[in-house]
N, C-alpha and C positions, 0 to 999 in steps of 0.2 A: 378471189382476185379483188385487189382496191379498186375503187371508184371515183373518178372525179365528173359533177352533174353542172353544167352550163344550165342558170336562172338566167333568160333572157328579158321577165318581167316583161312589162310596156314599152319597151325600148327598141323595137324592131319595126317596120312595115313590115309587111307579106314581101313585096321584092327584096329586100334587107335581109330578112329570114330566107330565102331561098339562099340568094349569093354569100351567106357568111356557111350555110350550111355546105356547099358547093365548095365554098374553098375549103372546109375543114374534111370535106371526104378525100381532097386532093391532098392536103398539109400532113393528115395522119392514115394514112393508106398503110403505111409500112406498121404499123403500134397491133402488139401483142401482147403488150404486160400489161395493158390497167383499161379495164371497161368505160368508156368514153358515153356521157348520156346530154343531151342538148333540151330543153325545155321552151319552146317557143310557146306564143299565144295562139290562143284556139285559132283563129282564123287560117294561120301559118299550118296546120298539125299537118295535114296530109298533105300540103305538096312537098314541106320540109321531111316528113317519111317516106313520100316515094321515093326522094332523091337519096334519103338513107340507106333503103331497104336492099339487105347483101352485101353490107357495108360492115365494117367495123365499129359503129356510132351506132345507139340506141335511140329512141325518141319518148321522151315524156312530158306531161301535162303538167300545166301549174295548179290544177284542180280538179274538182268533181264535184259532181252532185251525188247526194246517198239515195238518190229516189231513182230506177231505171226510165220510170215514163211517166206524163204527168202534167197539170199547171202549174211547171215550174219554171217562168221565163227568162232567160238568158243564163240557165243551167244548162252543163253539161253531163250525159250519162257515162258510167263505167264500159256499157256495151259500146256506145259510140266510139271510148277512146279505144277499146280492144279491136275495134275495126279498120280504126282508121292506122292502128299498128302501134298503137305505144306500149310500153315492156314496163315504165314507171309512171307515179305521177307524185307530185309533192301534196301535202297533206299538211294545214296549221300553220302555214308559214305566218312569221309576225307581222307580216305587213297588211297580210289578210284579217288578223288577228286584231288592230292596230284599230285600218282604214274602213274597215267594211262588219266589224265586231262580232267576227266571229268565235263562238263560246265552247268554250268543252264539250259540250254536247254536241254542235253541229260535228265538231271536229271528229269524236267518238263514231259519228252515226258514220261517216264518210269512212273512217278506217275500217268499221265492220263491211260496210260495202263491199269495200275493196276488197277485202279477207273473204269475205264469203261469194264473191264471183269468181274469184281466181284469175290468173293468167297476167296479171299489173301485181309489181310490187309497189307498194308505198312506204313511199319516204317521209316518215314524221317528223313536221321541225320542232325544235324546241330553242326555249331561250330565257335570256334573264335581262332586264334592264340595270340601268346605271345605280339606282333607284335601290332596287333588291338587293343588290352586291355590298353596297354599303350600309344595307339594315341589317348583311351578314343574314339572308335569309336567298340564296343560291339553291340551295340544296334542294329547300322545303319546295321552292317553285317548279325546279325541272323535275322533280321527282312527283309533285300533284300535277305536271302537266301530262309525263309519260303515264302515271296511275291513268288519268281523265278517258287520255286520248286511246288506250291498248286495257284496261279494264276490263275483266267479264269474255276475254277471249282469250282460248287457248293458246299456246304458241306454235303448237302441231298444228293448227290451221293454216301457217303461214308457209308459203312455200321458203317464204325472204322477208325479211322486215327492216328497213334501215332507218336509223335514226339521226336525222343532220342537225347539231350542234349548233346554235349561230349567237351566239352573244349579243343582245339585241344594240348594247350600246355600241358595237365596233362596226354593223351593219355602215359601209359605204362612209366611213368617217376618214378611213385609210388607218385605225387602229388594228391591231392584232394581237390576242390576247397572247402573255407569254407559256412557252410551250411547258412548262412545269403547271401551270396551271390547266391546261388543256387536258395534260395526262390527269390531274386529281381529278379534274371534273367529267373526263371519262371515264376510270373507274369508277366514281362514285355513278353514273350511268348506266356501265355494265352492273354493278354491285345490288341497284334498284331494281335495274331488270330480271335479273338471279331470283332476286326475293319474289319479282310476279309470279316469275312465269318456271323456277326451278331449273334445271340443268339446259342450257343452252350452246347450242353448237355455233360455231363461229363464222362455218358455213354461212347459216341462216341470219345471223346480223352482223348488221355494218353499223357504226357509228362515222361517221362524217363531222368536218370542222368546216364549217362555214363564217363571213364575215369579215370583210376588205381582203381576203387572199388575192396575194399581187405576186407577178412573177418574181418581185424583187424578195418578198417574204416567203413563199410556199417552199424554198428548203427546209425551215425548221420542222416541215410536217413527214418532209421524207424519210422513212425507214424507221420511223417511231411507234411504238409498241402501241396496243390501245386506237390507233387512227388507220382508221380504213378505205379514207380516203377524204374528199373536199365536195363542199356546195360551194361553184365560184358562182356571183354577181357579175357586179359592173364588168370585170375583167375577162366575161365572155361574151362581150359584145363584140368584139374585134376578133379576128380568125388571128393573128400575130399574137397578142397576149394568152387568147387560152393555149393557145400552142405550146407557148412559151412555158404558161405552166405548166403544162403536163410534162412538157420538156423537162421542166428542171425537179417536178415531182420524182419522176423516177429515176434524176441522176442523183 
């Protein structure tokens, strides 16, 4: 089943996060075709999951730490978030990446983590800047990011592995990349991944398009080969816009 993942980023309070969460259990009560996953800030996780839990809506974390215990301060562990209920967490997003410099390796050590705890999928971002695209070196980067980040691990380890797509120059610009390029640039995605990790079930990954998805644009992702579904931003801060998209995702 496709997936569409709510980045809530820094943009919520705790009361904010409850009441968008609250309405969205009420907006999509009826939805059975596409896995619905909301990503609040830590502070948010468990009362935005109790209000999910038996619900239709998933809950995941904008992060982790690869350490379970430790002097690691204002880190969070894998077991905490398996406790607190989240089912995903995202992993290398480029704003992480960007703002706080995080490197292939932190990113590596945090995916193995996850892999080898079990019970959280992760969702690996990847991306390219405006920068790469016109050095016509695309390729070379999403494919040393997914080597970096999924290297040195089986893929029978993973119960699920999703990989979200975000083009880093379209990130909150209101640009969206066109869908002919989306599909080469998932194939050549899937095509990288084949060479890791050998025969791969479909089951088991999802690639994701993320990157100004707006309800006014998210048709051209519907029913398209290769796309497994969306990482919205901005656009799931409001209970009426993600709605929307998912609305019109799967019309």
């Amino acid at each position: 089943m496709n997936k569409i993942i709510g980045n809530w980023k820094l943009n919520l309070g705790n009361q904010e996060s409850i009441d968008l969460a609250t309405d969205l259990v009420q907006c999509l009560k009826k939805n059975k075709d596409i896995d619905i996953v909301v990503c609040p800030d830590f502070v948010s996780l468990k009362e935005v999951s109790n209000i999910l839990n038996d619900t239709n809506i998933s809950i995941g974390a904008q992060d982790v730490f690869w350490e379970t215990r430790g002097a690691y301060t204002g880190e969070i562990s894998i077991e905490t978030l398996k406790e607190i209920g989240c089912k995903y967490v995202l992993i290398g997003h480029s704003e992480r990446r960007e703002h706080l410099q995080e490197s292939y390796e932190m990113i590596h050590k945090k995916v193995y983590n996850v892999v080898k705890a079990g019970g959280i999928i992760p969702v690996v971002c990847i991306g390219e800047t405006s920068d790469d695209r016109k050095r016509g070196k695309q390729n070379f980067i999403l494919s040393t990011q997914l080597e970096m980040a999924l290297g040195g691990i089986k893929f029978t380890d993973f119960n699920e592995v999703i990989i979200a797509y975000e083009p880093i120059w379209a990130i909150g610009t209101g640009e969206v990349m066109d869908i002919e390029e989306v599909q080469y640039t998932f194939k050549m995605v899937k095509l990288a991944l084949k060479e890791m990790f050998g025969a791969i079930s479909n089951k088991k990954l999802k690639v994701l398009y993320g990157g100004s998805v707006s309800p006014d644009n998210v048709g051209q992702f519907s029913g398209q080969v290769n796309v497994d579904g969306l990482l919205v931003g901005g656009a799931s801060f409001r209970s009426e816009s993600f709605v929307q998209i998912i609305n019109n995702y799967l019309s």
